[in-house]
Backbone bond lengths (Angstrom), bond angles and torsions (degrees), N, CA, C in turn:
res aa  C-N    CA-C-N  psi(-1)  N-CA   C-N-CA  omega(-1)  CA-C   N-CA-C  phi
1 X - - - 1.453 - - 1.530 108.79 -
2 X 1.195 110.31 126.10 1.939 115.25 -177.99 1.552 89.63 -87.01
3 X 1.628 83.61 153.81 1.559 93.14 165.02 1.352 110.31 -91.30
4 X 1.803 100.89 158.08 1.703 108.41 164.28 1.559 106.95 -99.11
5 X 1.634 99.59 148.54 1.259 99.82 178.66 1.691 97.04 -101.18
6 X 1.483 98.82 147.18 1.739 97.52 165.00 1.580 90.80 -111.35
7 X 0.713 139.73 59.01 1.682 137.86 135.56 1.454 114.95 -156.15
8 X 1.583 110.76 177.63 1.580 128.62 -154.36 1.302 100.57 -151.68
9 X 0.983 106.27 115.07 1.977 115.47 -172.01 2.115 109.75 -122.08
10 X 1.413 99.89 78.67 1.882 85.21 172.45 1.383 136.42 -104.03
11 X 1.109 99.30 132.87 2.036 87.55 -153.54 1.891 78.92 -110.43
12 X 1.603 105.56 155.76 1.128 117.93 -177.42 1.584 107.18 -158.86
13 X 1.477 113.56 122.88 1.652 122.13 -176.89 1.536 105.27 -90.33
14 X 1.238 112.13 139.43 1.550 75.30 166.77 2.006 91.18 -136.79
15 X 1.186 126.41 -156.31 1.351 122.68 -171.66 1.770 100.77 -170.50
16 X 1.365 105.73 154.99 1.534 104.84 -179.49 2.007 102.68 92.33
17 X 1.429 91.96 23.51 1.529 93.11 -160.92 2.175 105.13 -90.45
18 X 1.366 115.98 59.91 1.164 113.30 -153.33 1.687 84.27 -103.86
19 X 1.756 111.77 127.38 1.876 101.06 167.12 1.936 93.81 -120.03
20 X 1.073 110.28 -159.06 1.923 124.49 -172.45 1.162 85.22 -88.76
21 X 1.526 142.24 -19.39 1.522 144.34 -160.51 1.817 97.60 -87.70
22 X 1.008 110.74 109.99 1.916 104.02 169.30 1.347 100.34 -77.21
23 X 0.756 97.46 12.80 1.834 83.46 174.07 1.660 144.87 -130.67
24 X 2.153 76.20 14.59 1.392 127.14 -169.11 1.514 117.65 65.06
25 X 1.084 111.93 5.18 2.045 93.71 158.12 1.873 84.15 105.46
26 X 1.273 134.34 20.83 1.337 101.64 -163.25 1.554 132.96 -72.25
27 X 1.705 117.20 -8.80 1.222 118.59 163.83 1.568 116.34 -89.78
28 X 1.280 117.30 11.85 1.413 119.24 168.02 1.536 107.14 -89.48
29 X 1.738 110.28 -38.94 1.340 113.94 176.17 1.513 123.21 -50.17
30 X 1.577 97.13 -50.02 1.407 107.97 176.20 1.083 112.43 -64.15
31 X 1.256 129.13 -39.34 1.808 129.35 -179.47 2.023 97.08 -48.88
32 X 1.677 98.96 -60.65 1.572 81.38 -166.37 1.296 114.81 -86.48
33 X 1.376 123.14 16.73 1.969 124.37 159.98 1.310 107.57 -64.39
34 X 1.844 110.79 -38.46 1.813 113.14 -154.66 1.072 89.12 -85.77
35 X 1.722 127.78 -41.02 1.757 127.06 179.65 1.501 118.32 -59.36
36 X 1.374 129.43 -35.46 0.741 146.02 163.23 1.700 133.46 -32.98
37 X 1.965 94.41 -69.88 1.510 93.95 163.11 1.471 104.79 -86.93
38 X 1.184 136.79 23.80 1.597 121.68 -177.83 1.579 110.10 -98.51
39 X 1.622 86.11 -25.42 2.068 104.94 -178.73 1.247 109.15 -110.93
40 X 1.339 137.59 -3.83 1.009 126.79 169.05 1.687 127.43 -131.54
41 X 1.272 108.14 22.27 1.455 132.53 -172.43 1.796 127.75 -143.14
42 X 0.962 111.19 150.91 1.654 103.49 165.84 1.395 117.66 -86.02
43 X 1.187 111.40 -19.86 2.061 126.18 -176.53 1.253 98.29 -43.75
44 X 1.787 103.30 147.45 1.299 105.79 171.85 1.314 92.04 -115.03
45 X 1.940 124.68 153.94 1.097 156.07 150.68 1.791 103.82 -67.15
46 X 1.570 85.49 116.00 1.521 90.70 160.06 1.664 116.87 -137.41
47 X 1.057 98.35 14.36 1.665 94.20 169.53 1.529 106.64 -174.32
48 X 1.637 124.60 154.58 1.345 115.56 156.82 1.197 119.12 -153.01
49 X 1.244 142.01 -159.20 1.153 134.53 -139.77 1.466 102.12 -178.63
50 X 1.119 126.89 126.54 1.756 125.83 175.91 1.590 95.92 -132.20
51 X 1.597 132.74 135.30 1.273 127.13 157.08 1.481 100.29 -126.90
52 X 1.521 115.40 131.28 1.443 125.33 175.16 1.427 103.31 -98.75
53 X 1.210 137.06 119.45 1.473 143.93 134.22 1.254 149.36 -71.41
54 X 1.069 122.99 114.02 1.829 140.12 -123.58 1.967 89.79 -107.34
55 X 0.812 105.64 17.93 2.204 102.88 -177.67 1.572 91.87 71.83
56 X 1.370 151.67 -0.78 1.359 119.50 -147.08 1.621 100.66 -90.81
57 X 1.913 106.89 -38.83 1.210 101.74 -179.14 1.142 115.54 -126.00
58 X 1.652 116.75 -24.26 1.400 118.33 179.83 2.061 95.99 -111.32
59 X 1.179 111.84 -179.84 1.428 108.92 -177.23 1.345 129.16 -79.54
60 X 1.064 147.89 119.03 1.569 144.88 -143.92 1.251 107.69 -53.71
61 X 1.669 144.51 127.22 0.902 158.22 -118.80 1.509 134.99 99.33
62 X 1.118 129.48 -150.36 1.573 139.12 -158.81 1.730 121.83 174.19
63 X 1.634 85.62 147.41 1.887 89.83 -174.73 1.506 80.99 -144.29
64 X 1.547 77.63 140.50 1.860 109.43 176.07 1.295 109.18 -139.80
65 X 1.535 98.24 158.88 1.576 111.80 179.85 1.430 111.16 -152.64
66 X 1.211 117.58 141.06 1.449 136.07 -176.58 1.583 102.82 -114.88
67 X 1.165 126.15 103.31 1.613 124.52 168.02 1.128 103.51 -76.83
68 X 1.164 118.32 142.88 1.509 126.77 169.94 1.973 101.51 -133.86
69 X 1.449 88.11 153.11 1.619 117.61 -178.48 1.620 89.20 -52.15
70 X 1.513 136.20 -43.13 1.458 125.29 175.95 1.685 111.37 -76.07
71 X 0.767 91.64 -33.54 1.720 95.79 -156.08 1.533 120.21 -158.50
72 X 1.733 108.99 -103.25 1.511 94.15 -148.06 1.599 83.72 177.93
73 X 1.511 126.97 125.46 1.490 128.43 132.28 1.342 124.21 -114.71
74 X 0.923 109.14 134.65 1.952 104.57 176.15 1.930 117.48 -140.73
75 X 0.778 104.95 171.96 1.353 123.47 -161.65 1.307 105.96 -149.25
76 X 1.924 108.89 141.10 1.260 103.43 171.29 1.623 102.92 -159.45
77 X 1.597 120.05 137.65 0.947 135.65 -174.94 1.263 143.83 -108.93
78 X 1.535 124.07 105.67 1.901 116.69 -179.48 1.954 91.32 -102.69
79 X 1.615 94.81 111.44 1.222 82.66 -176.99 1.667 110.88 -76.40
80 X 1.349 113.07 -30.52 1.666 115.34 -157.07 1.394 84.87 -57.34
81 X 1.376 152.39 -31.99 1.549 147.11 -124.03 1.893 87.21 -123.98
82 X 1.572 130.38 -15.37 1.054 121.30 -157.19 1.797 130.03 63.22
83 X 1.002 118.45 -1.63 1.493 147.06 -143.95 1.793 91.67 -100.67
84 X 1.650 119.53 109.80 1.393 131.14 159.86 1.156 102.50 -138.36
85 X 1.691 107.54 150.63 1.415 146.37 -167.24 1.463 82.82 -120.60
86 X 1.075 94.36 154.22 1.654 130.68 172.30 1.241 108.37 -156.24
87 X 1.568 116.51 125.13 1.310 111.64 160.93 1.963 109.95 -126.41
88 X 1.240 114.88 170.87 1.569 107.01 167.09 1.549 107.77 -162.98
89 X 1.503 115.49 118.96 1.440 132.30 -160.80 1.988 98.26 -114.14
90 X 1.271 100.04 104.89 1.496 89.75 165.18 1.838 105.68 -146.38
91 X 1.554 90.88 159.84 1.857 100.12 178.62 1.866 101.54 -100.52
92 X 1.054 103.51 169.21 1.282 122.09 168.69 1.270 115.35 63.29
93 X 1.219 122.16 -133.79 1.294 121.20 -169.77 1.577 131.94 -72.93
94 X 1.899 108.73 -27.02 1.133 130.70 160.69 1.818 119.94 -39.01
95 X 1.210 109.55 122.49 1.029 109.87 177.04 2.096 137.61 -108.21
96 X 0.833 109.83 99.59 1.944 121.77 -150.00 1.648 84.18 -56.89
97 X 1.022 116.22 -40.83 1.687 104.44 -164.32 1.231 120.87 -60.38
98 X 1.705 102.12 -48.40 1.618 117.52 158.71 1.346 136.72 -49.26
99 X 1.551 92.68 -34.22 1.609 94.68 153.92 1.158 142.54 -85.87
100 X 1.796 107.43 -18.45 1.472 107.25 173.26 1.413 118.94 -79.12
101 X 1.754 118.20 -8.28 1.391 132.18 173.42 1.205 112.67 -68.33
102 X 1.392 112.17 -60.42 1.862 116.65 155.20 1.253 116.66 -32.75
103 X 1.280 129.56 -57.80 1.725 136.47 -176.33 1.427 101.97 -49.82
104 X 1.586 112.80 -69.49 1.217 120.81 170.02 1.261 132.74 -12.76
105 X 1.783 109.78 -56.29 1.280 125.10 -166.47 1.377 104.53 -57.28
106 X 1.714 93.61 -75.90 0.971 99.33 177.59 1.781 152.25 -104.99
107 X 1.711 100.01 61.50 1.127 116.69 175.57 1.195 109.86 -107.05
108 X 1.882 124.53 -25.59 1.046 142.37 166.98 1.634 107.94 -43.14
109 X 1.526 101.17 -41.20 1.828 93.15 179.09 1.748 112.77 -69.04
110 X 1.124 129.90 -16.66 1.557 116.74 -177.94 1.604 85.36 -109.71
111 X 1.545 161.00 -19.26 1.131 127.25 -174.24 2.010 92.67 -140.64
112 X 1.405 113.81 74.10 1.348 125.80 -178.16 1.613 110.04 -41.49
113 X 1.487 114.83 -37.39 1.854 111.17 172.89 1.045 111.58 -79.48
114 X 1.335 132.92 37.89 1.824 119.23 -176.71 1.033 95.82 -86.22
115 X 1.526 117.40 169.37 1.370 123.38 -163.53 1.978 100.82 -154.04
116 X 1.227 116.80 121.70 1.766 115.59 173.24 1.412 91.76 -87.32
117 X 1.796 90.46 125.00 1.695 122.29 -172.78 1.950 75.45 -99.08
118 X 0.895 151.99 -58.82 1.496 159.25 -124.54 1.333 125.49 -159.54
119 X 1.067 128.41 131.83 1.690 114.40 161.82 1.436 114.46 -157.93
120 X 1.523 107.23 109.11 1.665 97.10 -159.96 1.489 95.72 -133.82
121 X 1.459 105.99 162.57 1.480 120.21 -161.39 1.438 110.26 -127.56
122 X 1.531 126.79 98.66 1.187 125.73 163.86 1.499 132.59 -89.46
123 X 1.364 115.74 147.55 1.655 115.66 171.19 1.431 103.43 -108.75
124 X 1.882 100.80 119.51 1.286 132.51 -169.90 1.852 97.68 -109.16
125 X 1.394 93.70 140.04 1.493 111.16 170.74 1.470 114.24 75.69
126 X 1.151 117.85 38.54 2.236 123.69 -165.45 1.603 72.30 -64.06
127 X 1.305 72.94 153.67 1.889 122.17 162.32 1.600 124.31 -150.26
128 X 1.217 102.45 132.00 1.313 114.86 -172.25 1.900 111.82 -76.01
């Protein structure tokens, strides 16, 4: 007997991630994380989180997070390196892939050279 998973975990690297923003765009990111699961998901958003980093102590860039009633998306940024993570953790009916396809689309419009270093698909929470 296989297990079922009730969750969906997709993490995605990507590289070539350079915008006019030194500080990688991070409230644009967050704009298209919340657009993202809002158009391409049933998940509800219940909280988020944006931190911009200025080079002083951590490396110039930004990490965000969108909690959701399922789960969890986040993002995280070294801009000088071009270098973003994406991840998206949800249960039930919500679907991470669908949303990271949405993300995808349209992140390409503020940084046209991005490039998927990775894109992998885990089953979170098996049950027998």
């Amino acid at each position: 007997m296989s297990a079922e998973p009730r969750g969906e975990h997709v993490i995605a690297d990507y590289t070539n991630y350079f915008t006019r923003d030194p500080g990688g765009s991070g409230h644009a990111v967050l704009k298209i994380m919340r657009t993202a699961v809002e158009e391409a998901s049933n998940a509800t958003i219940v909280g988020e989180l944006l931190s911009v980093f200025d080079g002083s102590d951590s490396p110039l860039g930004f990490a965000s997070v969108l909690l959701l009633d399922e789960s969890h998306m986040t993002a995280h940024c070294y801009s000088n390196e071009g270098l973003l993570a994406v991840d998206c953790f949800t249960c039930g009916g919500a679907q991470p892939t669908l949303i990271l396809d949405h993300f995808e689309t349209a992140i390409k419009e503020i940084a046209p050279e991005i490039k998927i270093g990775d894109r992998k698909r885990l089953s979170r929470f098996l049950s027998n």
